[in-house]
C-alpha positions as CSV (number, residue, x, y, z in Angstrom):
1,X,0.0,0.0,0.0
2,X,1.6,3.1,-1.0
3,X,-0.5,6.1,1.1
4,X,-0.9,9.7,-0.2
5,X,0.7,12.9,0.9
6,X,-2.5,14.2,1.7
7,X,-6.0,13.7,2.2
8,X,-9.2,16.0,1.1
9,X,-12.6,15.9,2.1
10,X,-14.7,18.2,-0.2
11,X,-18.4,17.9,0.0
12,X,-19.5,19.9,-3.0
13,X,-18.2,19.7,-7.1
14,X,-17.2,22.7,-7.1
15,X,-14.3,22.2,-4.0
16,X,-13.4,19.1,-6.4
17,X,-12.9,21.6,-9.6
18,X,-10.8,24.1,-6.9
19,X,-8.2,21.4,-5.7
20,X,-8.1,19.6,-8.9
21,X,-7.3,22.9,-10.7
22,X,-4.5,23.7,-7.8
23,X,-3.0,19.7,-8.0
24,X,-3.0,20.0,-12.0
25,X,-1.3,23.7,-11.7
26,X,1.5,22.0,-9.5
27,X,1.3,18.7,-11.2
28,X,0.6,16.8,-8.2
29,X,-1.4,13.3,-9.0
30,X,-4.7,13.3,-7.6
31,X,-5.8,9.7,-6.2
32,X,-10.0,9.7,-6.6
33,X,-12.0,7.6,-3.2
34,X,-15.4,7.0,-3.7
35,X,-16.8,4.3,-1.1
36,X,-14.1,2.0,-1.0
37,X,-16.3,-0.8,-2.4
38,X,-13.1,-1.2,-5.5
39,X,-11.1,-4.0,-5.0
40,X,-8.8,-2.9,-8.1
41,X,-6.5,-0.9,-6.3
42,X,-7.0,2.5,-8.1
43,X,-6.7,4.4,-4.8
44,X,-3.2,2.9,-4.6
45,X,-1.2,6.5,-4.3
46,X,2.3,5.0,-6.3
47,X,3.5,8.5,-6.8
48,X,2.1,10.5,-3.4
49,X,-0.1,13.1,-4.3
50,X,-3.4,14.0,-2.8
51,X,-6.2,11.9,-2.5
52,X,-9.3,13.0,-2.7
53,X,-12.0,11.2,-0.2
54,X,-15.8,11.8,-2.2
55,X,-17.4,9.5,0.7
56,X,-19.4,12.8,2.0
57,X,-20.5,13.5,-1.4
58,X,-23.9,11.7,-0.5
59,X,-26.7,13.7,-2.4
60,X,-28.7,11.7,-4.9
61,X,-29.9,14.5,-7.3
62,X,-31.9,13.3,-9.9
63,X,-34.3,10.3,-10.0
64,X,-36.2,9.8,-13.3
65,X,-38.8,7.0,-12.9
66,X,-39.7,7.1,-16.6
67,X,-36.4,6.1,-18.0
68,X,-34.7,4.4,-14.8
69,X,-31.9,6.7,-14.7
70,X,-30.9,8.6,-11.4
71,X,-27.9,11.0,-10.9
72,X,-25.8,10.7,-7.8
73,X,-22.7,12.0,-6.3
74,X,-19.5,9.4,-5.9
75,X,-20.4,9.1,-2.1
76,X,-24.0,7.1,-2.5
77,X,-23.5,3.6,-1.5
78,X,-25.8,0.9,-2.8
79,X,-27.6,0.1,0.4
80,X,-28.1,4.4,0.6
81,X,-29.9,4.1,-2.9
82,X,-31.9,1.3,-2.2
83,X,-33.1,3.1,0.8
84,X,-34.0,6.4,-1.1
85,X,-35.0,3.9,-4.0
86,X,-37.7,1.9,-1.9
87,X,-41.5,2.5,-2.7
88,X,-41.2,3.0,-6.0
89,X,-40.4,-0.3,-7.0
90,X,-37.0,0.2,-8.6
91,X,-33.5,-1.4,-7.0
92,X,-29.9,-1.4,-7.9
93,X,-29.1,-4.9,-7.4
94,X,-25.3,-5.9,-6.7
95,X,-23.2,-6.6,-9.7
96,X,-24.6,-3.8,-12.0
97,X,-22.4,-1.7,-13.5
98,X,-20.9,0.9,-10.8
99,X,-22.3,-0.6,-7.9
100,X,-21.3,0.8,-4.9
């Protein structure tokens, strides 16, 4: 395991654009943590940098029941959408693509 420099908790898209602008002005690689459900090792920081913790990114901000879409930030768990999910029949079952 190879940890980062630094650690960042923004809550809001644009504190993401901020520090990525100010790690890609001083070329410093930015790792990306969602929920820590990956088992790929992408939040593996080889060459430091900052990482950048999304886990209190946890809004779910769209929910179309017409054409089964729904927008949420890189915080929402599965379980979380499932909760906000229930009574209207819909469910993100484990295994789809970017389960959480």
């Amino acid at each position: 395991c190879a940890p980062p420099d630094a650690v960042v908790w923004p809550q809001a898209v644009g504190q993401v654009q901020e520090l990525a602008a100010l790690c890609y002005r001083c070329r410093v690689p930015m790792v990306p943590f969602g929920t820590g459900t990956g088992l790929e090792g992408g939040v593996n920081a080889v060459q430091g940098g900052v990482c950048f913790d999304l886990s209190r990114m946890e809004a779910i901000t769209e929910l179309s029941l017409e054409d089964f879409s729904v927008a949420v930030e890189p915080g929402v768990t599965r379980k979380a959408l499932n909760s906000h999910l229930r009574g209207t029949g819909l469910w993100f079952p484990v295994g789809s693509v970017g389960a959480g």
